[in-house]
C-alpha positions in Angstrom: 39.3 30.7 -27.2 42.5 29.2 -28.1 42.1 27.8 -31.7 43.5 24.1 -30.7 40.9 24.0 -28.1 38.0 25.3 -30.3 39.0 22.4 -33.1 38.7 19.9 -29.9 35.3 21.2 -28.6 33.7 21.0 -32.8 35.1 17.9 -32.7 33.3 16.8 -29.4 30.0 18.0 -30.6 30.2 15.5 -33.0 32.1 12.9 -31.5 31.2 12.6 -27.7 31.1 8.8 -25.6 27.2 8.4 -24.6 28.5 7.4 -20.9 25.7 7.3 -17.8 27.2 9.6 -16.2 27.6 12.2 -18.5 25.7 14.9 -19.8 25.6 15.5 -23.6 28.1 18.4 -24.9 26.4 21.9 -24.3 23.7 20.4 -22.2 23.0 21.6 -18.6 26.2 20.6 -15.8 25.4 16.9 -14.6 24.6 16.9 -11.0 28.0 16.8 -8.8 27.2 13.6 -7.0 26.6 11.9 -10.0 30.4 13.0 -11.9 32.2 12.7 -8.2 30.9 9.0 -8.1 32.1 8.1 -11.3 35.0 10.0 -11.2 36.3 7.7 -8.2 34.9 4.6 -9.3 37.4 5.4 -12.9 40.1 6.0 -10.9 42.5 2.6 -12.5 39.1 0.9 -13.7 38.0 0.9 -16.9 34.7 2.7 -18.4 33.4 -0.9 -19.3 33.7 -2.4 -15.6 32.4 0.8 -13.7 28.9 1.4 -15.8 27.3 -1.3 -14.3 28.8 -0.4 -10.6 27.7 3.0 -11.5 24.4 2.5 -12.2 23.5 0.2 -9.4 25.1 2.6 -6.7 22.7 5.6 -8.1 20.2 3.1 -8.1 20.9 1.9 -4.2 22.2 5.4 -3.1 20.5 7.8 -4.8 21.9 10.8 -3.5 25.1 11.7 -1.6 23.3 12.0 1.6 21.9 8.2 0.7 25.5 7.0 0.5 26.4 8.8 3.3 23.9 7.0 5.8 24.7 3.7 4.3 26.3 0.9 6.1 29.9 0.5 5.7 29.9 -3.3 4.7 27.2 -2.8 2.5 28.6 0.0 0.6 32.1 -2.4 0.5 29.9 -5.3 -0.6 28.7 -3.3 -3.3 32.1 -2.4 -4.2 33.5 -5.6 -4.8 35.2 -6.7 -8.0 35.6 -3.0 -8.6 39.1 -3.4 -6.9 41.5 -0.6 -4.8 39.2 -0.9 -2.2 40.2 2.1 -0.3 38.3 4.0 -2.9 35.6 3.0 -1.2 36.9 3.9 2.2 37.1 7.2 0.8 33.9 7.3 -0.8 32.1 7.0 2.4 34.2 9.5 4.3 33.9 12.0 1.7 29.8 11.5 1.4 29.6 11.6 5.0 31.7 14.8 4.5 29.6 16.3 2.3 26.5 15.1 4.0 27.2 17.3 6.9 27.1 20.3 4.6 23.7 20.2 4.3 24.6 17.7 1.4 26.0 20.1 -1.4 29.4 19.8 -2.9 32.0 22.4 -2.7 31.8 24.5 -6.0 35.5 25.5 -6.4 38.7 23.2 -7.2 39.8 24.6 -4.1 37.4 23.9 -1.7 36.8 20.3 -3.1 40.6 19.4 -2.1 39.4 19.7 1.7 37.6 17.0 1.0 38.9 13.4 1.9 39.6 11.3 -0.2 39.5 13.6 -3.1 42.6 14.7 -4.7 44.0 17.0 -7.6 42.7 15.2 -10.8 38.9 14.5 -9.0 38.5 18.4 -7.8 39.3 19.6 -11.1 37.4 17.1 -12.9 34.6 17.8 -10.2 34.8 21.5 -10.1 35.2 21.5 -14.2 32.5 19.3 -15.3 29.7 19.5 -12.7 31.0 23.5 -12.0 32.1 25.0 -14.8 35.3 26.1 -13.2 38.4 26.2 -15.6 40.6 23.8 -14.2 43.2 21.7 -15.3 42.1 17.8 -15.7 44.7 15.4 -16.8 43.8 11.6 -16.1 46.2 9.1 -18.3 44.4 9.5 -21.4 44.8 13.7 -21.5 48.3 12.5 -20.4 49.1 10.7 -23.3 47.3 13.3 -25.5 49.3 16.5 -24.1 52.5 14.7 -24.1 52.2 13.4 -27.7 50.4 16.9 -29.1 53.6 18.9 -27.8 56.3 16.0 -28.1 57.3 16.1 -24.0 60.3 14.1 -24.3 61.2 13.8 -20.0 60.1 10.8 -18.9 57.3 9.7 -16.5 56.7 10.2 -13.7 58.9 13.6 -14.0 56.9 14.7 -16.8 53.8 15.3 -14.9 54.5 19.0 -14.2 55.3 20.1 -17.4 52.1 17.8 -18.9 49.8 19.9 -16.3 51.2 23.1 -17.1 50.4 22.6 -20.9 46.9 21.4 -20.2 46.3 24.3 -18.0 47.1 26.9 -21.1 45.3 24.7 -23.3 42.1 25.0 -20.9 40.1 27.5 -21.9 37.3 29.5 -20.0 34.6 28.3 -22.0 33.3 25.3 -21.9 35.8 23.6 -19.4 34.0 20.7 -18.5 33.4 19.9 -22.1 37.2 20.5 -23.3 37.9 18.3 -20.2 36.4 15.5 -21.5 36.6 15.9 -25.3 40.5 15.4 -24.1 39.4 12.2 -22.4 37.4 10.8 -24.8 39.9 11.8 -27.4 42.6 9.8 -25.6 40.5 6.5 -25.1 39.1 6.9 -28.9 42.0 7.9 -31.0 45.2 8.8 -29.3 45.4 5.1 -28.3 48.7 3.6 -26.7 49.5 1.7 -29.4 48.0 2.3 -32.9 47.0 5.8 -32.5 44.4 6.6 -35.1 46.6 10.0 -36.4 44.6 10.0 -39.6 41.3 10.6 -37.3 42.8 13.3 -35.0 41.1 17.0 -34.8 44.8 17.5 -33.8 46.7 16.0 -36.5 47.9 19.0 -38.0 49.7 20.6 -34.9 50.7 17.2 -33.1 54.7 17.2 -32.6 54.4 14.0 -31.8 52.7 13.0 -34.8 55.7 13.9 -36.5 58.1 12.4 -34.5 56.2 9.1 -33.7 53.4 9.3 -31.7 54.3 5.8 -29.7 56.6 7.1 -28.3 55.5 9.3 -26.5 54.6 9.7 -23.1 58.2 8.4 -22.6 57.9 5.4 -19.5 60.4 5.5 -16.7 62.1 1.6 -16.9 59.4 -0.8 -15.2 60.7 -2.0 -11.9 60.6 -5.8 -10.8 57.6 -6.3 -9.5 58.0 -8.5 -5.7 55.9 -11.6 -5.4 54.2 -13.6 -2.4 53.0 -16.2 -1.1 50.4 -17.0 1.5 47.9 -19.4 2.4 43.7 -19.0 3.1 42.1 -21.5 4.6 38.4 -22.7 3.7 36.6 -23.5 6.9 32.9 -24.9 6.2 30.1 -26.9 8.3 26.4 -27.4 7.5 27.1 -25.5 4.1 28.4 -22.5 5.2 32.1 -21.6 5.1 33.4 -19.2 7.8 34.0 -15.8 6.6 36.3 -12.6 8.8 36.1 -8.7 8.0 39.5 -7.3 7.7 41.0 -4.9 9.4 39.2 -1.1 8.1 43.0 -0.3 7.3 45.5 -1.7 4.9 44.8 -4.2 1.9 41.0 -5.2 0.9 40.1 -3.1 4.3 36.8 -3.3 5.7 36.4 -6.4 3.3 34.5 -9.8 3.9 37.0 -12.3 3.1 38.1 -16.4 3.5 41.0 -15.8 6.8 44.6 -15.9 5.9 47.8 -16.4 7.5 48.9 -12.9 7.7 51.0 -12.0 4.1 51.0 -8.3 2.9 52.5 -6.9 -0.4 55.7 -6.7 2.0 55.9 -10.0 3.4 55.0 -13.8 2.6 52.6 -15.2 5.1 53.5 -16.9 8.2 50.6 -17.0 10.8 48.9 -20.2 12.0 46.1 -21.2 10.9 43.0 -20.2 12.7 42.1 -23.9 14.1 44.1 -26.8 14.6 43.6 -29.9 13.3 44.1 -31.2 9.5 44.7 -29.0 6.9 44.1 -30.4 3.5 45.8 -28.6 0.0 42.5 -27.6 -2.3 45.0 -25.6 -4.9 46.3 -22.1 -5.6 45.2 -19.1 -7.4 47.1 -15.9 -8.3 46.2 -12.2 -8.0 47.9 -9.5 -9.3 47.4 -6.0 -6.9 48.7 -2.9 -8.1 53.1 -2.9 -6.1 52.9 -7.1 -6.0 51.9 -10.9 -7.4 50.2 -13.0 -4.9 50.2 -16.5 -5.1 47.6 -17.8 -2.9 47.4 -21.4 -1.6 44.0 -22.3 -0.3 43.8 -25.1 2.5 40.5 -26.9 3.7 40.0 -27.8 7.1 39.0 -31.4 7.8 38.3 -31.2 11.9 35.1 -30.2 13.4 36.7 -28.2 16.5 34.3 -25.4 15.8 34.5 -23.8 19.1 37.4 -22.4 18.9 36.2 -20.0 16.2 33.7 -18.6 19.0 35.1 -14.8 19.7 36.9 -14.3 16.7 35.6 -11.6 14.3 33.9 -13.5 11.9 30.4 -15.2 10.6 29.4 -18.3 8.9 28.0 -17.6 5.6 25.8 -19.9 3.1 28.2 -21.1 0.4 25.1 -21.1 -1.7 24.6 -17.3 -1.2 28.7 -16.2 -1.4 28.3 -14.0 -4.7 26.1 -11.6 -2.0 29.0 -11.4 0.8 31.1 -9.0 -1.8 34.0 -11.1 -1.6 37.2 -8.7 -3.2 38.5 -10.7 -6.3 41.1 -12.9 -4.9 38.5 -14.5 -2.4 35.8 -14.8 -4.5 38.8 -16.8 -7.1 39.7 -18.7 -4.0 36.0 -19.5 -2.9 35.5 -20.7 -6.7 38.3 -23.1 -6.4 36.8 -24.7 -3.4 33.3 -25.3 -4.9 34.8 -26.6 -7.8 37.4 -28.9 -6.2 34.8 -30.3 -3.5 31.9 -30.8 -6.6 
């Protein structure tokens, strides 16, 4: 074993995030379902925000053939506030996948990639942790780590490769799973974005990027301007209960319970009419950040009682009292707050 990576692994003995879906160092694999789930539940979330999630999905789904046989809204209900909801799209698919395999995983990095919804960083974490298999995982924080231990100075995104290919030598055949994560954990602990904790590093010693400031480094392609939007949702109630849609299963908050809107994407402002005509009163606005765009989000409240028309659209009235159970995604459960506060 490569001496870097031994230092690393004595370090993680020690050192190791108590996580609930983890597995102490040199203890038995964790069970696959159990690393897959949180491994796409991590994906742009942080640790903090995904425990709870975690643990009530193993709690509600117990196994992946449990997930697999679950209903679709429920599963997105569940999934709410956790945000890139085509996650859980994916999730599904790739139980339901995995399901008709009699219900085990694939046990190669290889054979995990056939898999939808699972790309290159979850098979190798997959096929590392739960596996065994040496394999090359580099999420941002072993990013940051493998660009600052051997001073990559190409910027991002171009310096993925080269990142990869250092991690891969680095990998050694013992222990994968644990090096994998001692990475991780070393990343989130220490080898911070700003304010690295050097002094605290198993790595100190050989980091070239220690020596030539550690901040720097992984060097950031210029930020683009992000595009902003605007669009309206409209806040339809009678008998307290506000009308509710599903989205389409494709696109933006898919498959999602939501307030209807007039129409606007991360590529357009909105434009459509609003689902009933009649008065439209202005309740306020809220903002939303998504990962390519700002939304900025007027919400309008229908004052007619021309209720009929609704009949045939895809959607259901829902008890305002009991909207923290329709898994609203984040913007609509803002918007939804801003109506019960404005009409109090």
């Amino acid at each position: 074993m490569d001496a870097t990576a031994k230092r690393l692994l004595d370090w993680y003995d020690v050192n190791a995030r108590v996580l609930p879906w983890r597995n102490p160092p040199r203890a038995p694999r964790p069970e696959p379902y159990r690393v897959w789930l949180s491994e796409v539940m991590l994906q742009q979330t942080t640790v903090a925000a995904v425990g709870p999630y975690f643990e009530k999905f193993l709690a509600r789904w117990p196994t992946v053939s449990a997930l697999a046989a679950a209903d679709d809204a429920e599963v997105m209900a569940a999934w709410a506030g956790l945000g890139y909801y085509a996650r859980a799209r994916n999730l599904l698919a790739c139980a339901r996948a995995v399901a008709g395999r009699g219900g085990a995983f694939p046990d190669t990095e290889a054979e995990l990639r056939t898999l939808p919804g699972i790309g290159t960083y979850t098979a190798a974490a997959v096929a590392a942790i739960a596996f065994d298999e040496r394999a090359a995982v580099v999420d941002g924080n072993v990013e940051r780590v493998a660009a600052r231990l051997f001073a990559i100075a190409d910027p991002l995104p171009g310096a993925k490769a080269a990142i990869r290919a250092r991690v891969e030598i680095l990998t050694p055949n013992e222990r994968p799973g644990d090096f994998a994560q001692a990475m991780m954990d070393l990343g989130a602990t220490i080898c911070s974005p700003r304010n690295p904790g050097c002094v605290l590093c198993p790595l100190a010693d050989e980091c070239r990027g220690r020596r030539e400031g550690a901040e720097q480094f992984p060097v950031k392609a210029a930020k683009k301007l992000r595009p902003s939007r605007k669009g309206q949702a409209f806040w339809i109630e009678r008998d307290g209960k506000v009308w509710l849609v599903t989205r389409p299963g494709k696109g933006l908050l898919g498959g999602m319970r939501a307030l209807p809107d007039n129409d606007w994407s991360a590529r357009r402002d909105g434009a459509a009419k609003p689902p009933l005509v009649g008065d439209w009163q202005p309740l306020g606005r809220v903002r939303h950040r998504f990962t390519h765009f700002d939304l900025e989000l007027q919400l309008m409240l229908y004052s007619g009682a021309d209720w009929v028309r609704l009949v045939g659209n895809e959607g259901e009235w829902w008890l305002i009292d009991a909207l923290e159970s329709a898994g609203l995604p984040t913007l609509f459960a803002k918007a939804a707050q801003l109506a019960r506060a404005v009409k109090v």
